[in-house]
N, C-alpha and C positions, 0 to 999 in steps of 0.2 A: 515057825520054828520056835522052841523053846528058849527064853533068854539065858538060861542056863546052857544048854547046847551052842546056842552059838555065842559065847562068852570064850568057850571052850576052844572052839573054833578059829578065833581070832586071838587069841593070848600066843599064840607062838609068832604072831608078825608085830605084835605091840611091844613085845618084849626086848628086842633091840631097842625098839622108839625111847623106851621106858628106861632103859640103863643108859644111854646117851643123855637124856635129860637129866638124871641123876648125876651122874658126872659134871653136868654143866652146872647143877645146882652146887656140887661141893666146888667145884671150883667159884665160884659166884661169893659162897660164904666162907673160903680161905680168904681171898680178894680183900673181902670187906666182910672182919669178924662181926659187926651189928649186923648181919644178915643169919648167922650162926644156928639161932634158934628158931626160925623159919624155913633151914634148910629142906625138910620133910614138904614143904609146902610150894617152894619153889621149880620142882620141877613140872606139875601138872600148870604152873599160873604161865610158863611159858606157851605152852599150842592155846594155852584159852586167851589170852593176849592176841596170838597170830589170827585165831581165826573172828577175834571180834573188828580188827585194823583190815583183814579182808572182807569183811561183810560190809563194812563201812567203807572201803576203797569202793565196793561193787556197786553201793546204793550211790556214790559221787557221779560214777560214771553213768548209771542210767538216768541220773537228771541232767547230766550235759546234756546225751545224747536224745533227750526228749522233744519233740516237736514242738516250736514255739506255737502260742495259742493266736490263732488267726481272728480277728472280729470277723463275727458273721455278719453276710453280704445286706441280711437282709436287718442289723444293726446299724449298716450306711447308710446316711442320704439316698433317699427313694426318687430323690428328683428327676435322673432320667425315667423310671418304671413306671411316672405319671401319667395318665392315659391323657392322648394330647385333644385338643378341640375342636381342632382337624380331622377330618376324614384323611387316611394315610394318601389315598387318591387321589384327592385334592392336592395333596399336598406334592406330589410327586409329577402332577401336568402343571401347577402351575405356582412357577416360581412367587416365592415372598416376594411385594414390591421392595422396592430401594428405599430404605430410613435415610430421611433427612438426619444429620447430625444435629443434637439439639444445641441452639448458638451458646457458647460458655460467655457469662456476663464479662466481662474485663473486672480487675482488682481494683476494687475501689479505693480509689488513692487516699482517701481521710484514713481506712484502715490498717493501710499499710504503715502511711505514716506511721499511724498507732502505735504499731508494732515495734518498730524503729526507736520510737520517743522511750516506750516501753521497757530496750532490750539496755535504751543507753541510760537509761534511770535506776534500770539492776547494776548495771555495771559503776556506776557512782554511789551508788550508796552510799558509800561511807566517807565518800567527799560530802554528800548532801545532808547526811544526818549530820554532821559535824559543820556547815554554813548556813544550810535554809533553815535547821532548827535551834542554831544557836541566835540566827536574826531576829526568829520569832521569839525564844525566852529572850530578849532586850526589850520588848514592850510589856512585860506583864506584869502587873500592875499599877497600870494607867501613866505610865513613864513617856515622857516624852523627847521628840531627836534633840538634848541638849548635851552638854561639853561631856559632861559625867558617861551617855550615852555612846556618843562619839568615839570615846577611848576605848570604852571595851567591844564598839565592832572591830577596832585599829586594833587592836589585841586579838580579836578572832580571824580578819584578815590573814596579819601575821602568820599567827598557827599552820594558815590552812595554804600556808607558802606563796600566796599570793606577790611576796616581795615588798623589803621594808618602800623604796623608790614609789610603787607603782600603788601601796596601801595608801602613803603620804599623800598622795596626787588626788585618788578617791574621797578618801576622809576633806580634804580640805574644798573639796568640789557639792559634796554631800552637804560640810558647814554652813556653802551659802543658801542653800535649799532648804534651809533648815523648816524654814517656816511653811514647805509646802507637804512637810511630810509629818504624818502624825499616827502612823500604825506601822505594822511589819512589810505590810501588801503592799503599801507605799515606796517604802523603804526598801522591798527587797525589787518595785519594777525601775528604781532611779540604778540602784547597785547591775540593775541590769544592762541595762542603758549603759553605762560603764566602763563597763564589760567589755561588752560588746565593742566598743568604741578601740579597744585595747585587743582583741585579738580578730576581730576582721580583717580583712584582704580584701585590694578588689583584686577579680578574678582575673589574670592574664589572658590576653585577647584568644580564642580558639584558632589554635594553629597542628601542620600536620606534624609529628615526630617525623624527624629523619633517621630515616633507617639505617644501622642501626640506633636507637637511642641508648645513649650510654650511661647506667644509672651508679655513683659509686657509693656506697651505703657504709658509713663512719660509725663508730662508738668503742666506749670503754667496752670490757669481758663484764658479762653477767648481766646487760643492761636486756637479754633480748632478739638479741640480732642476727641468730642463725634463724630464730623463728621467724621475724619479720620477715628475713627475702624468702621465706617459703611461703609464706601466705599472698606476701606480694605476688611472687610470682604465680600462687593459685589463682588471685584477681586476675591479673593481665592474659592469661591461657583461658581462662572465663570468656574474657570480653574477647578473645580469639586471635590472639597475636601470637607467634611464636617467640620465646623467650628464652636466654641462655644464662644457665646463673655460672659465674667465674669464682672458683675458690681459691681465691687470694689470701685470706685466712692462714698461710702453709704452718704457722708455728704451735697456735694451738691442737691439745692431742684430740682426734677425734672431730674437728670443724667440719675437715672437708668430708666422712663419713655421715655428718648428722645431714649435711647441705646434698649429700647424693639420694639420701633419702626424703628429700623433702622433694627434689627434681622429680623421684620417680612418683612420688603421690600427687604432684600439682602437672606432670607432663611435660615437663619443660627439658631443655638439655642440658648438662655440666659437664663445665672444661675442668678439670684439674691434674695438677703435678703429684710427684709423692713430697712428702714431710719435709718443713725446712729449706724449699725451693723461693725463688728468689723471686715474692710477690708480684713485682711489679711484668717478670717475665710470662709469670701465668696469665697477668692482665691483658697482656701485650696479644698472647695465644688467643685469649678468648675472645677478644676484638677482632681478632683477624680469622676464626670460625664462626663468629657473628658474620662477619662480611662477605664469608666466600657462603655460607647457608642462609643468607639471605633473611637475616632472625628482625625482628623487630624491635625487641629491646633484648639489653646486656645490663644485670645485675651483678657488681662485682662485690664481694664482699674482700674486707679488709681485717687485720689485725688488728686488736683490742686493746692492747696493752695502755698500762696505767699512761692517763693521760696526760702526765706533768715529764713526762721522758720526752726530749726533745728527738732522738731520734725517732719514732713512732710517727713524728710530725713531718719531719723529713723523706722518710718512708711513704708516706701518704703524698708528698709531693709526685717523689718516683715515678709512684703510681702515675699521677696526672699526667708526668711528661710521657710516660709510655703509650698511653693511651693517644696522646694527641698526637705520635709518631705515626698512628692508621689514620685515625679521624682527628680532622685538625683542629675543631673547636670541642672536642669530647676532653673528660667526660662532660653529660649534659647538664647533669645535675647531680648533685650531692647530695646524699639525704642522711641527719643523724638522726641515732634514734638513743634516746634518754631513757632510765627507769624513772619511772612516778613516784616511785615509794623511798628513790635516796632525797626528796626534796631540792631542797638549795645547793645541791651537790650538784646534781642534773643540770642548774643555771650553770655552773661554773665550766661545770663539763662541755655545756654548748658554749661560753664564751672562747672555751680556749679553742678549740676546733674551730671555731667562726673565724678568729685571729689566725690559727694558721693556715687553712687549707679554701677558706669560706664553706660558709654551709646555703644551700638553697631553700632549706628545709625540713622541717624536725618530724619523725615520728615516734609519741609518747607512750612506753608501754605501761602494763598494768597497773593502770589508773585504775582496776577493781578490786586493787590490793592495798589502795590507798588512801587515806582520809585526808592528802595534802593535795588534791586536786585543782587548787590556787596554781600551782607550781606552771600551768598551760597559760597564764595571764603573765603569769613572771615572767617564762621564757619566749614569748610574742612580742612583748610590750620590749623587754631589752633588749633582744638581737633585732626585732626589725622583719623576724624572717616568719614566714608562716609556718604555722602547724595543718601537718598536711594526712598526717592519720594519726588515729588512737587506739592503743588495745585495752581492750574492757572484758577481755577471755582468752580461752585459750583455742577457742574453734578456730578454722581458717577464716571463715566471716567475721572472728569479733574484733577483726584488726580494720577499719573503717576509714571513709575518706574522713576530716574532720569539718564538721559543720558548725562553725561559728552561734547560730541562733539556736541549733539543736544541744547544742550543750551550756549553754545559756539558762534555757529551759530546762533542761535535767540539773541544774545547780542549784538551782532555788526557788 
């Protein structure tokens, strides 16, 4: 057909189109007079607008709807398609014999250790780079253990929170030895010796828990302690006890939520009340669902508040007597847990709570936040009470029983 003919043709259906858009164009450039001199122009750029927004809607839609691209079969792993070395025949009258399982060697305990020495040497760091290398800059150049000498290990001691009491006792022990010591390696195996003398324990005789054992876990806010009873409790569900932790905690916001969440990741059960419920009543509930479920240990956790408030202390009694209203020599053991990183605060913190309520036992956290790593000799040496774990992370694992010669050895 002739473009002129059929031009002709179609001018009488376009022709409405065409005075519709005209109109929308004057009205466009009434609207908005900077459009004024373009009005001639605006009604065709309308349908070419529309029909380039529909071609481009249409091309959207046929890439959704396109078949994702499959890897070909024969781009997989060909492993099974390998032709086998067997006759199929063979294979099918007569069974594979039985594999012996090849014996797995047992873990060599020097490696393990390794590992161990390894994880607790990261986690000191900066206890060690601030003790084992400040002992070794006091001999370089050719210095030897005299008075001058003496005062500024007592000076790095100090620093590294060791405690002025327990610095005094070393320095003046080290004075008489003077003459046997004449390099760092010397010096740093007498400092160990020490030490050592200053936070070992002997171990209490192996006995069974009674059931339930009742653990009540002290300390200021912030030092640690919603996390410690969750890893604790992930140890003890570990070694395959059933374990109940008590949110005692009622006053701070959020305690008992962070301690329901720790239960459901370490497996254990939690008693708890709502907000502002009367501690030692929670305790009381939770000792008595320890006892009728038959649990093996009960972790209660306690209220935090600043430790120089005497009510907190009395509170903490509460507790005690509540508990010994089920179980009558409960709770079993007390255990605080101190921050590393407030230093000589952390002494203070354990002295007062010793005073009030007695403590059985200290556990130390992020000691790998800290270069005052002293502070485990200070708090041994002056309560009397062992240090019975360490955190040196934040895994469930990096909260550890505490090894006296193991951290010894990771100190210098």
């Amino acid at each position: 057909m002739d473009m002129t003919v059929l031009m002709e043709t179609v001018s009488p259906y376009l022709a409405p189109v065409k005075s519709a858009l005209e109109r929308l164009a004057d009205a466009v450039a009434t609207a908005i007079p900077a459009l004024a001199p373009y009005k001639e122009a605006l009604w065709w750029m309308v349908p070419a607008t529309a029909v380039i927004l529909i071609l481009f809607l249409l091309v959207v839609r046929a890439a959704l709807k396109a078949p994702k691209k499959v890897k070909p079969a024969e781009e997989m792993p060909r492993v099974a398609d390998q032709p086998a070395k067997e006759k199929p025949e063979a294979r099918a009258t007569q069974p594979a014999p039985a594999r012996k399982p090849a014996p797995q060697a047992a873990p060599e305990p020097v490696a393990a250790e390794a590992g161990v020495m390894k994880s607790l040497k990261s986690g000191l760091s900066k206890t060690r780079n601030a003790l084992s290398s400040g002992v070794d800059a006091l001999f370089k150049g050719g210095r030897v253990l005299d008075d001058d000498l003496l005062e500024e290990l007592e000076e790095l001691l100090i620093t590294s929170d060791v405690g002025v009491r327990t610095t005094m006792e070393i320095i003046e022990t080290l004075s008489e030895k003077a003459s046997e010591i004449s390099n760092s390696a010397e010096l740093k195996t007498a400092l160990k010796a020490l030490l050592l003398e200053r936070i070992s324990f002997d171990a209490p005789p192996a006995e069974t828990f009674k059931k339930p054992h009742v653990m009540m876990v002290v300390g200021v806010n912030g030092v640690g302690k919603t996390t410690t009873i969750g890893k604790l409790a992930t140890r003890f569900v570990r070694e395959g006890k059933k374990v109940i932790i008590v949110a005692g905690d009622t006053f701070r916001a959020a305690a008992s939520e962070q301690l329901t969440i720790w239960a459901e990741r370490s497996g254990a059960d939690i008693v708890r009340h709502k907000d502002n419920s009367d501690p030692a009543a929670v305790a009381f509930d939770g000792v008595q669902a320890a006892v009728s479920r038959n649990a093996d240990i009960v972790i209660i956790d306690t209220a935090g508040r600043l430790h120089t408030k005497k009510n907190l202390m009395e509170e903490l009694k509460k507790i005690r007597r509540s508990v010994s209203k089920t179980i009558e020599d409960g709770p079993h053991e007390t255990l605080m847990v101190v921050d590393a990183t407030t230093g000589q605060n952390a002494l203070t913190q354990a002295q007062l709570f010793h005073e009030a309520v007695g403590i059985d036992g200290v556990a130390l956290t992020k000691l790998d936040g800290t270069a005052k790593g002293g502070i485990v000799i200070g708090i041994t040496s002056t309560l009397g009470v062992p240090l019975k774990y360490i955190g040196i992370g934040e895994q469930a694992d990096d909260l550890r029983p505490f090894d006296a010669e193991e951290f010894a050895d990771a100190l210098l």
